[in-house]
N, C-alpha and C positions, 0 to 999 in steps of 0.2 A: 422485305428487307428490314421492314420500322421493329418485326417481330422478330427478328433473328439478333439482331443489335441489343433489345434489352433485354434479350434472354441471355447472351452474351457479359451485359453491363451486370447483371440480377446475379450470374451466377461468381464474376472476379467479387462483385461486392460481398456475398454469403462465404466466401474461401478467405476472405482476407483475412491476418490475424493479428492481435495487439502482442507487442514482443519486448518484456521489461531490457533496457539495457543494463550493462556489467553496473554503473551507477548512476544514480540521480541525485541534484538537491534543487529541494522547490519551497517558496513559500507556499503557505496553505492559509486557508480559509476555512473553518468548519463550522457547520450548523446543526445544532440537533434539537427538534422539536419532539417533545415526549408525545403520550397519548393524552393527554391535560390540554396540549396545546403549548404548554409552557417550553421557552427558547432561550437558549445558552448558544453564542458567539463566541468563538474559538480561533486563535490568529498563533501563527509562528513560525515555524520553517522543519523541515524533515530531511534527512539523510539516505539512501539506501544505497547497495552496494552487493552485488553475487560475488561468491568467492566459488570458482570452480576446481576441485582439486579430483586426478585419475590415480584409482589405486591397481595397484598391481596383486594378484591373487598368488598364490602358489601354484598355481596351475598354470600361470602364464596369463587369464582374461582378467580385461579392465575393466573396471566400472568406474563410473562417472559421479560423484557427490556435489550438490551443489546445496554451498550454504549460504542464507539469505540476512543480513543486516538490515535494519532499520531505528533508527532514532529520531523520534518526534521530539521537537522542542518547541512547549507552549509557552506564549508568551504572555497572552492576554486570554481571558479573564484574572488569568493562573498562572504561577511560575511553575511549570514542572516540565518533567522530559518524559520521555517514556523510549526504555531501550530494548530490544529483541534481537536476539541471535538465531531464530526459528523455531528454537525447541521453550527458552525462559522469557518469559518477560519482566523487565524492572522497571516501577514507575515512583519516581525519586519526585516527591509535592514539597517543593521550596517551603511554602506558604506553610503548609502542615508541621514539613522537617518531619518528614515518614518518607523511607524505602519501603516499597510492599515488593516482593517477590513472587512470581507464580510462573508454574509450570502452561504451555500452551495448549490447550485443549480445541476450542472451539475460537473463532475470529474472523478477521479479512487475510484471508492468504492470497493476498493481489493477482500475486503469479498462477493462482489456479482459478482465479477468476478469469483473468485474461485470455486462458488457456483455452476457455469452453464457450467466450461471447460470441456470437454472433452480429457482423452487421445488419444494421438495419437502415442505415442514413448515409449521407456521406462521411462525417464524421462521427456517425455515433453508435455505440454498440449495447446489444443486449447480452447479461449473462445471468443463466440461475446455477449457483452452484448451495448448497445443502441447503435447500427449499427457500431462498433468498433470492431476490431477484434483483439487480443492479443495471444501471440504465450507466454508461462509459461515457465521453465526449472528450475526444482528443484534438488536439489546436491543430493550426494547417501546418504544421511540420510532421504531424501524429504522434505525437507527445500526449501524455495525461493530460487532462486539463480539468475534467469534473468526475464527478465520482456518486452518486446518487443511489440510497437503498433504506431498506427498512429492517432496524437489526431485531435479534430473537426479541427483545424489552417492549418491541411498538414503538421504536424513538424510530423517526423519519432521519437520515445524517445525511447532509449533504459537504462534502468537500471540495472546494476550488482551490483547483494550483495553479502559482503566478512564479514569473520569470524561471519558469523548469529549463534545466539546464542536464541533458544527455550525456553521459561519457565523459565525465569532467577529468581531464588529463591528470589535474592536480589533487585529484580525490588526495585526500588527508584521512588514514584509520583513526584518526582525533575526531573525526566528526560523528562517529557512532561511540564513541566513549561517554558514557553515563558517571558525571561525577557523587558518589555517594560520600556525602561529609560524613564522618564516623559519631557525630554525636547525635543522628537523626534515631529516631524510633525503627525499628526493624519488624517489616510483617509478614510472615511467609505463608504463601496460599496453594 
């Protein structure tokens, strides 16, 4: 019976899945140590938000688009934001007074991270999605909570989210607005 139970426990826990909601906002904590060893502390708060829109074809079949928002807003070390609509990213550096502009190619696309992790704990999950492996830990409501990996450069990042707040009724489209002052440097990448 002791073996039929955690074969039972082994297999809800391998199926379960991390599921972003329509939005979030959390403060964050980031860490990132290079391959030097040398460490930068990073504190501020983030946005995100799905927008899901069904288009209709001339033929009558729907497809489904789903666009994905997010705006980091660093606080400390740094003034800056960093805004993304899925496709551009814009990182507006107070301190600097440079907008850089790039197009998305390679990054954290959370949502396909999420997609392919695997449990492995009660709280905690493994994903490797494009040869990157990510260790997950979601709070006891299963909320994001940390975020740990090793990106393409050799920097170890680790992220902690505090007071994550789900489904915010009152989501505001102001809170993914990237204010760019017009008399910053402009750099497009």
């Amino acid at each position: 019976m002791k073996k039929i139970l955690l074969i039972f426990i082994f297999t809800l826990m391998a199926s379960a899945k991390i599921e972003l909601p329509e939005n979030f906002i959390t403060d964050f904590e980031q860490t990132i140590i290079n391959d030097k060893g040398k460490k930068i502390n990073y504190s501020g708060n983030v946005a995100f938000k799905q927008v899901r829109e069904i288009l209709i074809g001339e033929d009558g079949t729907q497809k489904e688009f789903v666009s994905k928002f997010f705006k980091w807003n660093y606080k400390k070390p740094t003034d800056k934001e960093v805004c993304s609509d899925g496709v551009e990213i814009i990182v507006i550096d107070h301190d600097l007074e440079q907008v850089s502009k790039y197009l998305i190619d390679d990054g954290l696309d959370l949502e396909k991270v999420l997609k392919v992790a695997e449990q492995i704990s009660n709280r905690d999950y493994k994903a490797v999605y494009k040869d990157v492996e990510y260790l997950i830990t979601l709070n006891n409501k299963g909320e994001l909570e940390k975020i740990f990996y090793t990106d393409s450069l050799d920097n170890r990042v680790k992220i902690i989210f505090k007071n994550m707040r789900y489904d915010v009724d009152s989501f505001s489209d102001k809170l993914l607005e990237c204010d760019m002052p017009q008399d910053y440097d402009i750099i497009e990448g």
